[in-house]
Each structure stands twice: as structure tokens, then as C-alpha cells.
N, C-alpha and C positions, 0 to 999 in steps of 0.2 A: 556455503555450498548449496546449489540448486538445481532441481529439475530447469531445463530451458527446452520448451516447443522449437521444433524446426521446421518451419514451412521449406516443400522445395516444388515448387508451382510447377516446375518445368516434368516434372514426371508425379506431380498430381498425391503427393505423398506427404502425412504430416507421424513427424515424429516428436520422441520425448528423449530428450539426453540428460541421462544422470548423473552429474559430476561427480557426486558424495562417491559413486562407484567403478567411475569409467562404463558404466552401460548405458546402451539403448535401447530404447521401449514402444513398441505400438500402442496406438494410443486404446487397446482393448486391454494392455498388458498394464498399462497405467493407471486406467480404471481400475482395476482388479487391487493395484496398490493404493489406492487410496482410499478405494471399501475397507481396506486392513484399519485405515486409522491414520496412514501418513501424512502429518500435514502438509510435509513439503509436494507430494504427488496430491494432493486433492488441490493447491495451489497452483499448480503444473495445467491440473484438469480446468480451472477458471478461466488461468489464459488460452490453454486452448478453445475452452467455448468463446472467447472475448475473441479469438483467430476466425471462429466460422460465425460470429458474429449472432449469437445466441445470449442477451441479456439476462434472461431467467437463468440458465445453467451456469452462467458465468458466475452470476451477483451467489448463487444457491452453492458453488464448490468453493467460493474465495469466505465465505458465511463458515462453512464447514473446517478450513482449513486455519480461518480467525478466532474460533472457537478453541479449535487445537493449541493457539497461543503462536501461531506463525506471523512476524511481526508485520512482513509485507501484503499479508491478505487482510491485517489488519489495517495497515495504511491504505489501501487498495478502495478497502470499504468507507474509511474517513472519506476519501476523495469523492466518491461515487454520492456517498449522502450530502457532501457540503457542495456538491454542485446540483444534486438532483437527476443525473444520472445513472439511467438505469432501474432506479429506487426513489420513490418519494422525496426529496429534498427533507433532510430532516438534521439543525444543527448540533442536538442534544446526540444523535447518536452520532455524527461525525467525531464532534464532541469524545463521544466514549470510543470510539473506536482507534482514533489519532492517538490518545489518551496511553492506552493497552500498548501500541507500537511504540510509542514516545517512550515510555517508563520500562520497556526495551531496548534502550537507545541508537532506535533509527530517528535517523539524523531526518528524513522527509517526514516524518509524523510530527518531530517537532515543529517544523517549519510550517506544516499543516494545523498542529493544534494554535501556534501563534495567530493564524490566519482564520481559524474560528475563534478565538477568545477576542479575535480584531473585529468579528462581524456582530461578535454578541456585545460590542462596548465594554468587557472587560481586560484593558488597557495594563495594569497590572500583571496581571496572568500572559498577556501575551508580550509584554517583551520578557518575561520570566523565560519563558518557551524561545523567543526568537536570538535570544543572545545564546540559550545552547545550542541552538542551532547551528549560529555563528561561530559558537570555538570549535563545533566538531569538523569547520571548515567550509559549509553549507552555502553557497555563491551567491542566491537569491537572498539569505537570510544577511550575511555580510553587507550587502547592497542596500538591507532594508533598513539597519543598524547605521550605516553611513549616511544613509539622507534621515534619518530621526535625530545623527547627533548631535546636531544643533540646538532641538527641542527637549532632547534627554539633557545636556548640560546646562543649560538655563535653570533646571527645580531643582 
């Protein structure tokens, strides 16, 4: 279950819909829930900065709501550090942050931590990561699996 941002361009209006509860939220009434401590709504609050296109508030509520143990703010932030978006390019904390999501098992952090353990040369670790990926069904990671089996059944 999740907060989902709704842009509606055509009357200039951005909203927050809470599934967990069937309600809707302005996005002041959202703020106010995620000052509480929700990591799903302070997660809610990133993407919407990432919507009005505010990198500090974004990277600063997806931090907050990564911290709460929310596993998509934590993939959120892998991706941001392992490309250098947003934030300093930094692989050690993609690294950790994929890491936290993955030992959650979202299936994109592992495909993510495979793809940093792939840049840091350890090879090991990253098909460790990339084959679970691959059983939880994961498209890119199956495909990656497929063109290495060649090179995986030879050792």
C-alpha cells in the first residue's frame, strides 16, 4: 500500500492519494503526516518534490522516509547515489542503501545492488544479488542471467 502524487495539470492541482485508507490529501495535509513520522507520506512528500522538480527536498524527504526503513525511499536513494543524481555520486552509499531495500526483498534494490557490486568488481556478490532478483521474476535481471549463462556454466 502507498501514498501516490496525482498531478492534474489541466486545473493546476496536485494531490496525494492514500490507498492504505481510501483518502485524499493536499499536499499541506500530507506534510503535516509525514512531520508525524510516516514513512510512507514523507516518501509521498519526495515524489512530490521530484514532481515540482526540487532536488534538495526531494533527496532530503526520500533520506527521511529511508531512514524510517521504507524500502522504496531506500531504492530511490541507491539509484540517485549510483548514478550521481541529485547527490554526489557516491558507490559505498548506493551500496548501503540498495543493501537496506534488498534485505527487504524489493526485488529493484536487488537488481540495483547486483549493478553496484557489478561496478565495484565484485562479481561474486553481484550475481549472488542478480539471480534473486531473477527468481522474484525481475525482467532486466532474468535477461542478465541469460546472456552470462554461457560464462556461468563453463567454471
Amino acid at each position: 500500500m502507498e501514498i501516490v502524487i496525482q498531478v492534474n495539470k489541466q486545473l493546476g492541482k496536485i494531490t496525494a492519494y492514500d490507498d492504505r485508507n481510501a483518502k485524499t490529501y493536499t499536499i499541506e495535509e500530507l506534510r503535516s503526516l509525514a512531520l508525524t513520522g510516516d514513512a510512507e507520506a514523507q516518501k509521498a512528500m519526495g515524489d512530490y518534490f521530484y514532481e515540482m522538480k526540487n532536488p534538495v527536498e526531494t533527496v532530503a524527504w526520500l533520506k527521511k522516509a529511508a531512514d524510517n526503513g521504507h524500502a522504496k525511499a531506500q531504492w530511490h536513494l541507491g539509484v540517485r547515489y549510483f548514478a550521481g543524481a541529485d547527490v554526489e555520486k557516491d558507490l559505498d552509499q548506493s551500496e548501503y542503501w540498495f543493501k537496506k531495500a534488498a534485505e527487504q526483498g524489493d526485488v529493484d534494490a536487488e537488481y540495483g545492488l547486483s549493478g553496484c557490486y557489478v561496478a565495484k568488481q565484485d562479481f561474486e556478490n553481484a550475481l549472488h544479488w542478480l539471480k534473486k532478483a531473477a527468481a522474484q521474476g525481475h525482467a532486466d535481471a532474468m535477461e542478465m542471467l541469460k546472456a552470462f549463462s554461457p560464462m556461468l556454466s563453463s567454471n
